[in-house]
N, C-alpha and C positions, 0 to 999 in steps of 0.2 A: 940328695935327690933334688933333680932343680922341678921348678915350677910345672914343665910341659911334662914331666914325668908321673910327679903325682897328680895331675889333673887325669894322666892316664890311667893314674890306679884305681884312681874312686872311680872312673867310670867303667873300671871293670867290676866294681865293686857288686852283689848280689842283691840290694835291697836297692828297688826302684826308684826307691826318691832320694836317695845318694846321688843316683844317674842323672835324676829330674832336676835338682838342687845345682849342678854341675853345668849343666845345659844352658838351664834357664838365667840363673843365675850369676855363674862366673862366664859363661861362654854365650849369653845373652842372644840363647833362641830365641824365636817369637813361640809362645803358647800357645798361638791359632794355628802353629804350622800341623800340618797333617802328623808328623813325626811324634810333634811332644804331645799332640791329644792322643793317641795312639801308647805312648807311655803312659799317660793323667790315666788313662783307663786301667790300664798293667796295674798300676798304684790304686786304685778302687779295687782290686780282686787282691791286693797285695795280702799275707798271711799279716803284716803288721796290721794294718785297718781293719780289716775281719777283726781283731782281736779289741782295737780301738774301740768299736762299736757296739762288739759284742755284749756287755751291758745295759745299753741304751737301744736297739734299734733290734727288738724280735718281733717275732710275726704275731698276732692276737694279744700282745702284753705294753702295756704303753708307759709304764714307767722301768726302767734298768735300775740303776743309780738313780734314788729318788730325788736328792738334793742336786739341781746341775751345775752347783759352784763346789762339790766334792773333791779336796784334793787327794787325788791328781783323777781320778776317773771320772767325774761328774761332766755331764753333757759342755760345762762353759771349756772346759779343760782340752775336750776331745777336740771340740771344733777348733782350739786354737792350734791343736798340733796338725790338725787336718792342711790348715790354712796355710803351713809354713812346709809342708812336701810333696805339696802338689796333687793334694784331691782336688777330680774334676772341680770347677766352679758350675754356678748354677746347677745344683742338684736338688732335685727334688725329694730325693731322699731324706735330704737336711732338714727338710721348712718346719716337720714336728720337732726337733728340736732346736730349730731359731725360738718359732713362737712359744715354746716351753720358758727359753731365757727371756725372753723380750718380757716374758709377764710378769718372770721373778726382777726385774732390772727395770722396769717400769711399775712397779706394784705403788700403792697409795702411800708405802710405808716413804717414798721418796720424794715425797710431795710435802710431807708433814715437818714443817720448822717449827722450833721454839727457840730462845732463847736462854741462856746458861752463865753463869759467872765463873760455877768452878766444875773443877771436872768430875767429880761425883754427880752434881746436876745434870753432865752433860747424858749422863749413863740412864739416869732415872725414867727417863720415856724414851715411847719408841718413836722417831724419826728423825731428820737430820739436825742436829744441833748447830746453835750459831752462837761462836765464843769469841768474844771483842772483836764483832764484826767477821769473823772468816767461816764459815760452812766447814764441818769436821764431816769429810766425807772419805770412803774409801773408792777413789774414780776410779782405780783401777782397774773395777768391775763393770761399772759403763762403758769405759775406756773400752778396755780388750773387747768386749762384746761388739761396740760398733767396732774395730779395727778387723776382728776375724770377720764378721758380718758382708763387710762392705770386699775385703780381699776375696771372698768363696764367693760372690756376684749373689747372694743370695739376702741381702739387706732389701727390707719396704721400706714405706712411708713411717713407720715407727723409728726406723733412726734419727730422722728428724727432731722426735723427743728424746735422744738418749742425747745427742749434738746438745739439744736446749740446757738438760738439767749440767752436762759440762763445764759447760761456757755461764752458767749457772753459781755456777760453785768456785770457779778458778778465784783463787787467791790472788792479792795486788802484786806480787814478786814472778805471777804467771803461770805457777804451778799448782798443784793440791796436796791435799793432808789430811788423812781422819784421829790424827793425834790430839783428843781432847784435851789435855794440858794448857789450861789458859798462856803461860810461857811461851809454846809453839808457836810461832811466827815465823817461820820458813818451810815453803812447801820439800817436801819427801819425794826423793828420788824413786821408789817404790812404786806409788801413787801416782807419779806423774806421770813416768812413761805409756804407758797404756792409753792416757787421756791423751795425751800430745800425738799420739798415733792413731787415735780413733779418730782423730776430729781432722790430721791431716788428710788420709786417705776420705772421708767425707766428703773434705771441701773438694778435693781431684774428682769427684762422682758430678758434685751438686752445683760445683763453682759457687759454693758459701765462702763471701771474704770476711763475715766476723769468724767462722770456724778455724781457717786460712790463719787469720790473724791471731786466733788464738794459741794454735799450736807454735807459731814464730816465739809470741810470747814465754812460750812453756820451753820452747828449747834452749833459753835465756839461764834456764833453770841448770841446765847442763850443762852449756858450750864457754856461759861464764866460770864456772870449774874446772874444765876442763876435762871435761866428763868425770874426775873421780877426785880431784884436787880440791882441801877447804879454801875457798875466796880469799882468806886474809892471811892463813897462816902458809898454803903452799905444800900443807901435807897432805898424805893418802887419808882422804874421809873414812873410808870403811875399806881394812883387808881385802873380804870379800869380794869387793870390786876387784879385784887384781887377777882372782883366779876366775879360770875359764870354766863355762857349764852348757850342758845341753839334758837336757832344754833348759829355759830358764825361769818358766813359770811366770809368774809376779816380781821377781827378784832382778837384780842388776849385777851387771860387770861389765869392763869395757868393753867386749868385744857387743854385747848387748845395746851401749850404747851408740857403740859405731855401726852398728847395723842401725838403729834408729835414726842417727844424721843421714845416714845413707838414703835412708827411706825418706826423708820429706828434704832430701837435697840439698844439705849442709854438709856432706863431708868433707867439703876441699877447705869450710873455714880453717883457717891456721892454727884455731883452741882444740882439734882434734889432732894434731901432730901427736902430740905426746903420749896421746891414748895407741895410735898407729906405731909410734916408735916401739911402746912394750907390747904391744900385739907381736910384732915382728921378731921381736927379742925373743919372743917364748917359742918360737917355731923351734923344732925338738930338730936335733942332731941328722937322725936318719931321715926327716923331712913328716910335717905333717903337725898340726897339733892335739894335746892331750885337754880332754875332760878331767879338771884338777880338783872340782869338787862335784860330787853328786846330790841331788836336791830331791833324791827320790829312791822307792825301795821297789824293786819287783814283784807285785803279786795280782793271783786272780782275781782276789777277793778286794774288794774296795776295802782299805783303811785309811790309817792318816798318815797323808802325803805319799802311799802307796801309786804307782802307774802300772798300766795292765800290759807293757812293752818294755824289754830294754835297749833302754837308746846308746849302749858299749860303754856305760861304766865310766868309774873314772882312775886314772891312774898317772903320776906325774909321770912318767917316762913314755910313758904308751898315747899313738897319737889314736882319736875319737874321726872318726869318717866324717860324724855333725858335726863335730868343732871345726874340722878343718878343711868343709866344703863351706862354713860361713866367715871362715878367716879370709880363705883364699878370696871369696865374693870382695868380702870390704876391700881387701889389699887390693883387686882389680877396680873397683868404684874409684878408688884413692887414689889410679895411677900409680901405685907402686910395683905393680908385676904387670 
């Protein structure tokens, strides 16, 4: 199946933001145009979002999913999946649950430093530790908040503090890390990503050139690897980077990180070849790629790591419509289709 074919499939594909994804994305409509709001809409009535929502957003009841950093169903979760198929932006349906997050993700507890030598200290109280000079934080919770935030048009003046406590915390290597381990001294692939994306799309809103320049820094964290390669020895850091997932939550893998160069417009550096080369390599036989691991379980009920949609599973031989409506995007950002 060459490329103009399966771009055919997925957009005949039934689920709206497959369509959307397709459009927007690989085929790089404009989202003002009458057509694709006209879609954004179809995708707000979609059976998927209904179902997304359904937890968090009923009529006389204000809490769903009480915790909104629950995974996979908690309000930080929803918004993020929102952000990435094409729910309208600027919704006012959103704002009670922005300002829900923004209170848990701005709360005092993230204001509060001390100081620690070993890592049992760092446990003992509550707020953010500082061990031989680095901030042991988990940004990837600020991160994504400002990144979905600011992508759904629906971020205030309070991103302004999620940007601060960031830029805050970034480590001298340019990334982040909440590994208390006095030894840790390299920021976490994890962790970073989300920072480096929140703070890019910011600075594209605000025209911040510390934010700007922070995320530059933070993709240092990446593109000196090679997206998945250790700096001195040349080997694959983590398996897991290697296989492909949807969604991908807080987690990492190349195709993850070449949507991330893509997005703050570093893909054509030449330290993403290699990650583009095995992307390409894994395009399946009959055309299309597979979701090789699942990061997630089906159900209605909130559990742990439970989601209340499934996004087609995962199966080496079988291609995934999400994996391969975001492969297809990077491989056209890259010029390689």
């Amino acid at each position: 199946m060459d490329d103009v074919d399966l771009v055919e499939r997925l957009l005949a594909s039934e689920e709206p933001s497959i369509r959307w994804k397709v459009r927007v994305q690989v085929l790089r409509e404009d989202r003002a145009s009458p057509r694709i709001q006209a879609l954004e809409r179809r995708i707000r009535r979609s059976p998927r979002v209904r179902t997304l929502l359904a937890g968090l957003i009923r009529p006389g009841v204000r809490d769903g999913v009480r915790d909104p950093y629950s995974k996979w169903q908690g309000a930080h979760w929803v918004l993020a999946s929102l952000a990435d198929i094409g729910y309208p932006r600027a919704s006012r349906a959103l704002l009670p649950l922005r300002d829900r997050l923004l209170d848990r993700w701005l709360g005092d507890v993230y204001y509060r430093e001390f100081d620690a030598t070993t890592k049992s200290e760092a446990y003992r109280k509550q707020g953010v530790p500082r061990v031989r000079g680095r901030y042991r934080r988990c940004a990837s919770q600020q991160g994504n908040a400002l990144y979905f935030l600011e992508k759904m048009g629906i971020a205030n003046e309070r991103s302004d503090d999620l940007a601060e406590r960031l830029l805050h915390w970034q480590w001298p290597d340019g990334g982040w890390n909440c590994d208390r381990n006095p030894d840790a001294d390299t920021s976490s692939f994890w962790e970073s990503r989300h920072a480096m994306l929140g703070l890019a799309v910011y600075a594209n809103r605000t025209h911040d050139s510390a934010a700007r320049k922070a995320a530059l820094r933070a993709s240092e964290v990446y593109l000196g690897r090679e997206l998945f390669l250790e700096r001195h020895s040349g080997q694959v850091m983590n398996p897991e980077f290697l296989q492909l997932h949807y969604p991908l939550y807080h987690h990492y893998d190349i195709l993850g990180g070449l949507r991330n160069m893509a997005e703050i417009g570093l893909l054509r550096d030449p330290r993403c070849a290699k990650s583009l080369d095995r992307l390409e390599a894994k395009q399946l036989p009959g055309g299309g790629w597979a979701a090789e691991r699942r990061l997630y379980k089906v159900s209605a009920k909130p559990g742990t790591r439970t989601d209340s949609v499934d996004w087609g599973g995962a199966s080496p031989s079988t291609w995934n419509g999400w994996v391969t409506v975001d492969a297809l995007a990077v491989l056209k950002a890259a010029g390689r289709i």
